[in-house]
C-alpha positions as CSV (number, residue, x, y, z in Angstrom):
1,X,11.9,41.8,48.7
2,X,8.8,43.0,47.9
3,X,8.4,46.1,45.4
4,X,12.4,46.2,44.5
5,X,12.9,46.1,40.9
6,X,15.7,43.7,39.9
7,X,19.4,45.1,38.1
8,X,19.0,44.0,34.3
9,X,22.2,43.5,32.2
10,X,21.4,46.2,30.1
11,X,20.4,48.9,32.7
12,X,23.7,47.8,34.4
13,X,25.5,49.3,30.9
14,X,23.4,52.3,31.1
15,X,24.7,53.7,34.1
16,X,28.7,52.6,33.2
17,X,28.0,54.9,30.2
18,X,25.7,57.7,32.0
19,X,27.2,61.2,32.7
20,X,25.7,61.8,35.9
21,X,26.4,59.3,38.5
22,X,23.3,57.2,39.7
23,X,23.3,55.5,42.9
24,X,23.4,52.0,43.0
25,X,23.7,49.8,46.3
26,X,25.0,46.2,47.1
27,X,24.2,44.7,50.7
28,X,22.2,48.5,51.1
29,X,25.9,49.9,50.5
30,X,26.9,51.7,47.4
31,X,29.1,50.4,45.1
32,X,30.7,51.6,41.3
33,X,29.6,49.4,38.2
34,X,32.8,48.8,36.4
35,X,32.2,45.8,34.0
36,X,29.1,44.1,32.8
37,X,29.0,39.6,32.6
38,X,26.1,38.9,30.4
39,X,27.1,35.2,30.4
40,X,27.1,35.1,34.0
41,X,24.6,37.7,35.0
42,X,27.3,39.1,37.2
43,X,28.7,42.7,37.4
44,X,32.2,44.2,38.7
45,X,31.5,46.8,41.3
46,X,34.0,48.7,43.4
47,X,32.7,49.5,47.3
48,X,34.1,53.0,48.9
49,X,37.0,50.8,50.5
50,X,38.3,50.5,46.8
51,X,37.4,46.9,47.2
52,X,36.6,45.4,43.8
53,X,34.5,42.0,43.6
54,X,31.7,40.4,41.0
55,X,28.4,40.5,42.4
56,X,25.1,38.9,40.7
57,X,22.7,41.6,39.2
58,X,20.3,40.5,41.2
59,X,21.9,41.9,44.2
60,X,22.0,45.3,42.7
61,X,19.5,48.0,43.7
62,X,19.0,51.3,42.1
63,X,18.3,54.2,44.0
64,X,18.0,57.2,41.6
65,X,20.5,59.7,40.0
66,X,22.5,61.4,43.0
67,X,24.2,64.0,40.5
């Protein structure tokens, strides 16, 4: 996709940590970031079904800071 910016590793950990929760969509859903895989690129995310699953980074979009 042209003009989308590409989750890194390391912005992944910066929104785990923030305070304010930042938006962050998988498949143009949103999703939780719950664990970080540096190794494998990959990140835990839980959907709004509860659904937990590893998804590359590279799927990841940010959005912006919703609060």
């Amino acid at each position: 996709m042209k003009g989308v910016v590409r989750m890194q590793a390391e912005r992944a950990e910066e929104i785990i940590k923030a305070s304010g929760m930042i938006e962050v969509l998988y498949q143009e859903s949103p999703v939780w970031l719950k664990q970080v895989d540096k190794n494998k690129n990959t990140v835990m995310v839980r959907d709004d079904d509860g659904k937990t699953m590893e998804v590359s980074l590279n799927d990841l979009r940010e959005t912006g800071v919703v609060q």
